[in-house]
N, C-alpha and C positions, 0 to 999 in steps of 0.2 A: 532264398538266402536266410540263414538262420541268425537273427541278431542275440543270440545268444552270445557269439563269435564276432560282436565288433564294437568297436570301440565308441561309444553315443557319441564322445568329443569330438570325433572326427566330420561328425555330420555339422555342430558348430566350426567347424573350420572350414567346411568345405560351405559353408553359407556365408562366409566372412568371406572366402575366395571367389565364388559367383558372385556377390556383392560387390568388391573391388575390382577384380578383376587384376590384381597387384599381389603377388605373394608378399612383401614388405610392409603392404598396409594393412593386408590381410592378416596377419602377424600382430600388429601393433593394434588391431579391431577384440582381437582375443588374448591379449597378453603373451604373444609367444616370440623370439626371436625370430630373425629372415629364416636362420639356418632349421631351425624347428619346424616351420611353416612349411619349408621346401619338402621337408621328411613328408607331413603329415601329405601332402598334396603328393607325394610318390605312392605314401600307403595307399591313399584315395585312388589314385588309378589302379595302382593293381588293385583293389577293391571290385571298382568296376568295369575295368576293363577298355576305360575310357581316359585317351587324355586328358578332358576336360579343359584344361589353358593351352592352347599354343599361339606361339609367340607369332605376331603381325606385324614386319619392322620393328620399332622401337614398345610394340604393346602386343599386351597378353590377349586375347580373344577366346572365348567361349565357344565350345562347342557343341552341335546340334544335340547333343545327351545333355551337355553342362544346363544349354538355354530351356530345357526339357524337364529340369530338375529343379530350377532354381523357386518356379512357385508352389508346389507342391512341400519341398523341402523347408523354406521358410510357413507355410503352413503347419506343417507338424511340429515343428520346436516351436513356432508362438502356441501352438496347442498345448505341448510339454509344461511351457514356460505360466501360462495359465493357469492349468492343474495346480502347479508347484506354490503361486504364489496367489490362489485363492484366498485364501484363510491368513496369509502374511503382510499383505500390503498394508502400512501405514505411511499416511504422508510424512510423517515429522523424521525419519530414520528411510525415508525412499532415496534411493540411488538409480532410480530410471533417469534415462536422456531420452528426450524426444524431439524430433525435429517436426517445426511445426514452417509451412509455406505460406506465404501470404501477402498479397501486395502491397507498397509502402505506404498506403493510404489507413490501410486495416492496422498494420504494425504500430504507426504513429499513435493509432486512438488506442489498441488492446495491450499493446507490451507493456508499456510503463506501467497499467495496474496491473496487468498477469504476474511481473515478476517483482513486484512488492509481497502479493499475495503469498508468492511462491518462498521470496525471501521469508515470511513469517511462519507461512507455514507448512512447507515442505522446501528446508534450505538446504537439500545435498540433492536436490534435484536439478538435472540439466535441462534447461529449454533451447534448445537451438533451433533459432527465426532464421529460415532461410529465403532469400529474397526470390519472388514472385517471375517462374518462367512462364512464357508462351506456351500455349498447347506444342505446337512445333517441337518444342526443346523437352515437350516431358515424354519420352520413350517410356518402355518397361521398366529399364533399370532406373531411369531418373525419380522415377513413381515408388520402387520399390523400396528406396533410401527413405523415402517420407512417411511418418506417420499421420499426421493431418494437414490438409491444407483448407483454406478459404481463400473463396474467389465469387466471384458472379458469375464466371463462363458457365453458360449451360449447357453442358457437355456432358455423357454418359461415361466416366471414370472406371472404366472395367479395375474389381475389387477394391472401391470405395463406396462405402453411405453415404451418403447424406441428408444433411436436416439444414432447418432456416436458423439464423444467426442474426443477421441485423438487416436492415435496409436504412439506402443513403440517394440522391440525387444529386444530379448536377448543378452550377449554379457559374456565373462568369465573376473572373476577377482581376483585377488592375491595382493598380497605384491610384493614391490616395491622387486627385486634383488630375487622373486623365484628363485629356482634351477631349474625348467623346464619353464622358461618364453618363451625362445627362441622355444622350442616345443607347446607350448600348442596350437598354431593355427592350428597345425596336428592332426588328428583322433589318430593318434600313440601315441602322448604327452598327448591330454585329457584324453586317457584312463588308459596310465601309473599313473596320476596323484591323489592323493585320493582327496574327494568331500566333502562340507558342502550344503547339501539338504534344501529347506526350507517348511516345512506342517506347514499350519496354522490352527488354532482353526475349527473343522468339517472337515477340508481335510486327505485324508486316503492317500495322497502320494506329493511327490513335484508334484506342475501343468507342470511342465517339462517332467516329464517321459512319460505319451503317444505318447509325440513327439518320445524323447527319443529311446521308444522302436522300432521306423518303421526305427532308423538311426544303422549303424554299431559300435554307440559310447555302450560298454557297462562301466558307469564310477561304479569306487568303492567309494562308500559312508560312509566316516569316522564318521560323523557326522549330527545331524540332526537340525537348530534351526526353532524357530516359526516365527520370522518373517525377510524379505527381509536386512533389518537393521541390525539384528544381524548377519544375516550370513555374510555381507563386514563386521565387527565388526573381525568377525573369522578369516574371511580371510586376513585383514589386520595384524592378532598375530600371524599368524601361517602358513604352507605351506600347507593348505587346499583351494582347488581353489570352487571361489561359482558363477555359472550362473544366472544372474541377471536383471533383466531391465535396457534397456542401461542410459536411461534418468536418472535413480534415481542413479545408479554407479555412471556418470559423474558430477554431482551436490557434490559428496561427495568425487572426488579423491583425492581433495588437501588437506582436513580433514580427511580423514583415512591413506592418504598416500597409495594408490593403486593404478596399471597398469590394462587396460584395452584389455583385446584379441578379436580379431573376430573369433568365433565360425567357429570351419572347414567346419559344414555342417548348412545353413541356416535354424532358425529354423521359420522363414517367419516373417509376422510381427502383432503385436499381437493389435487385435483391442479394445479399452478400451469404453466403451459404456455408457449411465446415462439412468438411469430407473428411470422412477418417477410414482408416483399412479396414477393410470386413473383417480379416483376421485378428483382431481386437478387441472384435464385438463384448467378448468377456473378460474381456482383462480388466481388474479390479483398478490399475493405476489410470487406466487410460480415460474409464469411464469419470473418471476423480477430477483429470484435468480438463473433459467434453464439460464438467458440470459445472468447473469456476469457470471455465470461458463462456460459457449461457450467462451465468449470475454476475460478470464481468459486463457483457453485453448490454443485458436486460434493466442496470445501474444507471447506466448516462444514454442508451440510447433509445431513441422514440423517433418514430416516424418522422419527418420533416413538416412542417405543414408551409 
């Protein structure tokens, strides 16, 4: 095919279209109207020959060519986009958007100073903190939306890096004057005690429990909430005790009004890691913001002792 003979924008459209998977978002992804969008995506198949979108009931689906193009294609334009803005990038005048994934434990401690920092010093830049799925819930495309995420899962993220970021532990927490406070640092007291679990959005169990199961605690689960937040929320109202991250517990004792216990049996310490897209590796903005999040980190946090 001679690219002489086609039009580069079309390849940004039709990355905005495998991306959405929605000719109207796809549209409003690159500034173009429905009507414009539809064009571009007509040119696109006679292009290649290939529908690329048909329609699935009420949704557009991808086709074995479309799903076949979309990492290679997103490869080459972040290559493009690279090149172009080697020598360009400044924070103080950047207009990148990044979505950044991360569970609400991380969010609570990293956001408020990331987007001070941001605000001062790169203020036309977008961070968008997208709340923390399940392995289960992140497919290809889920993946491909994200530029960085942290987590602990140690999992092999096909077209993600990763490096270490911080480390945190668990640690138990209640209301100020429980009736088993004075116990709960014993196997005997955690177990007599009923529990608020936390599963987030794609997890099928608290991320506790395979520890859990190798230790003699077996605890009884009254309760279950979605996220780390809510359950000190609970445990603050009520005599439901919730295992928690020590770091995000401690930020919020004197506002919820909660005591914190050391776990009888160590449940070690939990390493929080940042993933970012291999196709990145050289982008000047990206590495800008990999380096306030290290120096973010590196600020207030220290191993637990």
């Amino acid at each position: 095919m001679n690219l002489a003979g086609i039009d580069l924008n079309l390849l940004v459209v039709l990355d905005a279209l495998l991306t959405e998977a929605h000719v109207g978002r796809a549209g409003q992804r690159v500034g173009l109207s429905q009507p414009a969008a539809s064009h571009a995506l007509g040119r696109l198949r006679s292009l290649l020959g290939d529908p690329l979108l048909v329609r699935s009931g009420t949704r557009m689906m991808p086709t074995p060519r479309a799903e076949a193009l979309r990492a290679p294609l997103r490869e080459a334009l972040d290559g493009v986009r690279t090149v172009l803005n080697q020598e360009s990038f400044a924070p103080a005048t950047s207009r990148r958007h990044f979505r950044l994934m991360l569970p609400d434990p991380t969010a609570h401690l990293l956001l408020p100073p990331l987007l001070e920092r941001l605000q001062r010093e790169a203020p036309g830049m977008i961070l968008e903190g997208l709340a923390w799925r399940g392995p289960d819930l992140l497919d290809e495309m889920a993946l491909s939306r994200i530029d960085m995420m942290i987590t602990s899962v140690e999992r092999d993220w096909p077209g993600f890096d990763r490096e270490s970021l911080y480390s945190d532990r668990d640690v138990a927490a209640v209301r100020a004057g429980h009736p088993l406070l004075a116990e709960l640092a014993t196997i005997e007291g955690l177990c007599a005690a009923r529990h608020v679990a936390v599963v987030g959005a794609g997890e099928r169990a608290d991320i506790l429990d395979p520890w859990l199961a190798t230790t003699p605690i077996v605890r009884h689960v009254a309760a279950i909430a979605p996220s780390y937040v809510a359950a000190l929320r609970i445990a603050a109202a009520t005599d439901l005790v919730s295992i928690v991250p020590e770091r995000l517990a401690r930020g919020l004792t004197a506002s919820f009004g909660i005591v914190l216990v050391p776990l009888p049996i160590d449940p070690g310490i939990d390493a929080m890691d940042l993933l970012c897209q291999k196709r990145l590796r050289g982008d000047p903005a990206t590495l800008w913001l990999k380096r306030l999040l290290s120096d973010i980190a590196a600020s207030f946090v220290r191993t637990p002792t």
